[in-house]
C-alpha positions in Angstrom: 194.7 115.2 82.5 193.0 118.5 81.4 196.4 119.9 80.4 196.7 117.2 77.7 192.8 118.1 76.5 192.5 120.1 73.6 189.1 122.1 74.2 187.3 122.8 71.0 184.3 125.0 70.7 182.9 124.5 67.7 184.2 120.5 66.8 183.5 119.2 63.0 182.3 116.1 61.8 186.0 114.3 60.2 188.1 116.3 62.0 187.8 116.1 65.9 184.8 113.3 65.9 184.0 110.9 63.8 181.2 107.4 63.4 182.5 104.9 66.4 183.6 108.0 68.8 182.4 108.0 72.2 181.7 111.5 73.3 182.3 112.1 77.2 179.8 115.1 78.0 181.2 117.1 81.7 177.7 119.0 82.2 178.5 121.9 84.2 176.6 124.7 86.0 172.7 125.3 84.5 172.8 122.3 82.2 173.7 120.1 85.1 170.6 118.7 86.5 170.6 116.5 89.4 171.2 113.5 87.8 174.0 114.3 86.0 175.4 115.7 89.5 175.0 112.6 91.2 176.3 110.7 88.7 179.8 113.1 88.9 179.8 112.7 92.6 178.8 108.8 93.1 180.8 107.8 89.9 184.1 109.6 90.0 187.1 111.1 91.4 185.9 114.0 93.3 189.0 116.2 93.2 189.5 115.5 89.3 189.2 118.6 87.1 187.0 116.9 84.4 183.9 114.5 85.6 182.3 113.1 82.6 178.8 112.8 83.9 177.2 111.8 80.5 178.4 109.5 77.4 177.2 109.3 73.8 177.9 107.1 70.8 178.6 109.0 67.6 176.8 107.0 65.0 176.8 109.9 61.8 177.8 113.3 61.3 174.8 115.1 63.7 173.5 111.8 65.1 174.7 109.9 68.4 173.0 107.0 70.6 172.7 107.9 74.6 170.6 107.0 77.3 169.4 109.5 79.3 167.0 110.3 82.1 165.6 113.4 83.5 165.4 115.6 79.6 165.2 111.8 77.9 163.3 109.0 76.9 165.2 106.5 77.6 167.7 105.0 74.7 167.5 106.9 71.8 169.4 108.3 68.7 169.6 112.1 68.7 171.0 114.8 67.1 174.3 116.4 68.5 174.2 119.8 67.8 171.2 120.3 68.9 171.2 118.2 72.2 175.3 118.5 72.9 177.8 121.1 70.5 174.8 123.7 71.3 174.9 123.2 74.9 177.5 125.4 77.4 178.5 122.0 78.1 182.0 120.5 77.5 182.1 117.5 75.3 185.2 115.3 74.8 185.6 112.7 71.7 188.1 109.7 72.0 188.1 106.6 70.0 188.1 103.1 71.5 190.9 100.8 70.3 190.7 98.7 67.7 187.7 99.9 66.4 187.5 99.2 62.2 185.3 96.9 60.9 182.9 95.8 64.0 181.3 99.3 65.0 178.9 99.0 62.3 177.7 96.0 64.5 178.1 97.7 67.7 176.0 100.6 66.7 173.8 97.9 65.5 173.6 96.6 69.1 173.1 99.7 70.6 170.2 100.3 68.2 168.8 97.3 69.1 167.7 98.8 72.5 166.6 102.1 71.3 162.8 102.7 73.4 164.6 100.9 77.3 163.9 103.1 79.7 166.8 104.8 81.7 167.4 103.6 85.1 168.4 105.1 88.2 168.3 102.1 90.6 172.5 101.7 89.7 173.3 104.9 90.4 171.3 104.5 93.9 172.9 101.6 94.3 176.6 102.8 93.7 175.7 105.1 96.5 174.4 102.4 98.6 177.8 100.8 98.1 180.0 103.7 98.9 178.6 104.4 101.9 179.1 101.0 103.2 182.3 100.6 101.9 181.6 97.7 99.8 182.1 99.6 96.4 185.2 97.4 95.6 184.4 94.1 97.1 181.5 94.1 95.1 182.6 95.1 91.9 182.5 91.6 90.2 178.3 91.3 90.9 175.6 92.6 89.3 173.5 95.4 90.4 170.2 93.3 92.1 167.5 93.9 89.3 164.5 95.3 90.1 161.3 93.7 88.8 160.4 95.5 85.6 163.8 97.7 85.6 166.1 97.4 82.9 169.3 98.8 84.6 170.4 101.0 82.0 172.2 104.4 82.0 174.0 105.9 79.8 177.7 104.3 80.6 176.3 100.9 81.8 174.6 101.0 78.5 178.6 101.2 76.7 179.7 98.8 79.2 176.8 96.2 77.6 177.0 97.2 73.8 181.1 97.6 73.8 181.9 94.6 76.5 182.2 91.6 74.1 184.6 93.0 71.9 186.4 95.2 74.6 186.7 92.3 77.4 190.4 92.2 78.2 190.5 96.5 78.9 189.7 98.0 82.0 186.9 98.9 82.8 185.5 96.0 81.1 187.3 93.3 82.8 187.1 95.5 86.4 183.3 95.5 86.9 180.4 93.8 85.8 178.9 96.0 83.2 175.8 97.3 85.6 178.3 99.0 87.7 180.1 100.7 85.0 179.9 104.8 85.4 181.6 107.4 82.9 184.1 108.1 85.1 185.5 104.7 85.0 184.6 104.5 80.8 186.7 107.8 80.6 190.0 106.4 82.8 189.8 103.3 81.2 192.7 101.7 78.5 190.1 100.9 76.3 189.9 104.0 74.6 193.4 105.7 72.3 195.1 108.6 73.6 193.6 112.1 72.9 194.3 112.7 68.8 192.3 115.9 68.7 
């Protein structure tokens, strides 16, 4: 897959990204932290040469909706220079199929949870799965919720904003959307082909 990937240093607004673009982030060495490392390892191929471990919904030119945990506050809108183009980090764009006149209400959905806290009981609990095996026989169930926890990170937060509209593509119709990691967001047929 990285052969087809067309790695841009510097991307601009209209031309390689654009409103309704999901950005894959693959944090690598210092702006890893832990999180984002056990996200990479729990969530994804482990020999594959690019392991989104982030994902970001590009609502305007600098601005983007995540939800993130150790650096974040949760779900927020932020700027993506600053927080992502800056970075050393790599950051891939792709555009989900379909996608015309209904972002505007699925940004609007996504807004709609700005201030929930980010959640780290699904990735412990993807783990938990793994290493009993039970990762695909349990696929179809929710992550247990936690009293007070709202079981949101940053992909399982796509899986619930995008999973009406996107319901027949993998990974939407593989997993219930708590279980949902960038990894599988990023190899799923929801998205078009690299245009960039």
């Amino acid at each position: 897959m990285i052969a087809e990937l067309n790695i841009i240093k510097n991307p601009v607004y209209g031309t390689h990204y654009r409103k309704g673009d999901v950005g894959f982030i693959h944090r690598t060495g210092e702006g890893a932290d832990w999180i984002c490392k056990l996200i990479a390892l729990l969530g994804s191929d482990p020999f594959a040469l690019v392991r989104p471990n982030h994902t970001i919904l590009i609502t305007g030119e600098n601005t983007a909706l995540e939800t993130a945990g150790l650096h974040g506050s949760g779900t927020q809108e932020v700027e993506i220079k600053k927080n992502f183009i800056a970075s050393k980090d790599l950051i891939f764009f792709r555009r989900p199929k379909e996608l015309t006149e209904n972002m505007d209400e699925i940004i609007k959905k996504g807004r709609a949870l700005i201030g929930t806290k980010f959640d780290m009981w699904p990735i412990w609990w993807a783990g938990l799965e793994k290493l009993l095996l039970l990762e695909n026989r349990l696929k179809y169930k929710p992550v247990p919720r936690l009293r007070g926890r709202s079981n949101l990170m940053c992909s399982n937060y796509f899986a619930l904003i995008f999973q009406e509209q996107y319901q027949k593509y993998s990974p939407f119709k593989d997993r219930h959307w708590t279980k949902v990691s960038p990894w599988h967001l990023w190899t799923g047929d929801w998205l078009e082909p690299f245009a960039y």
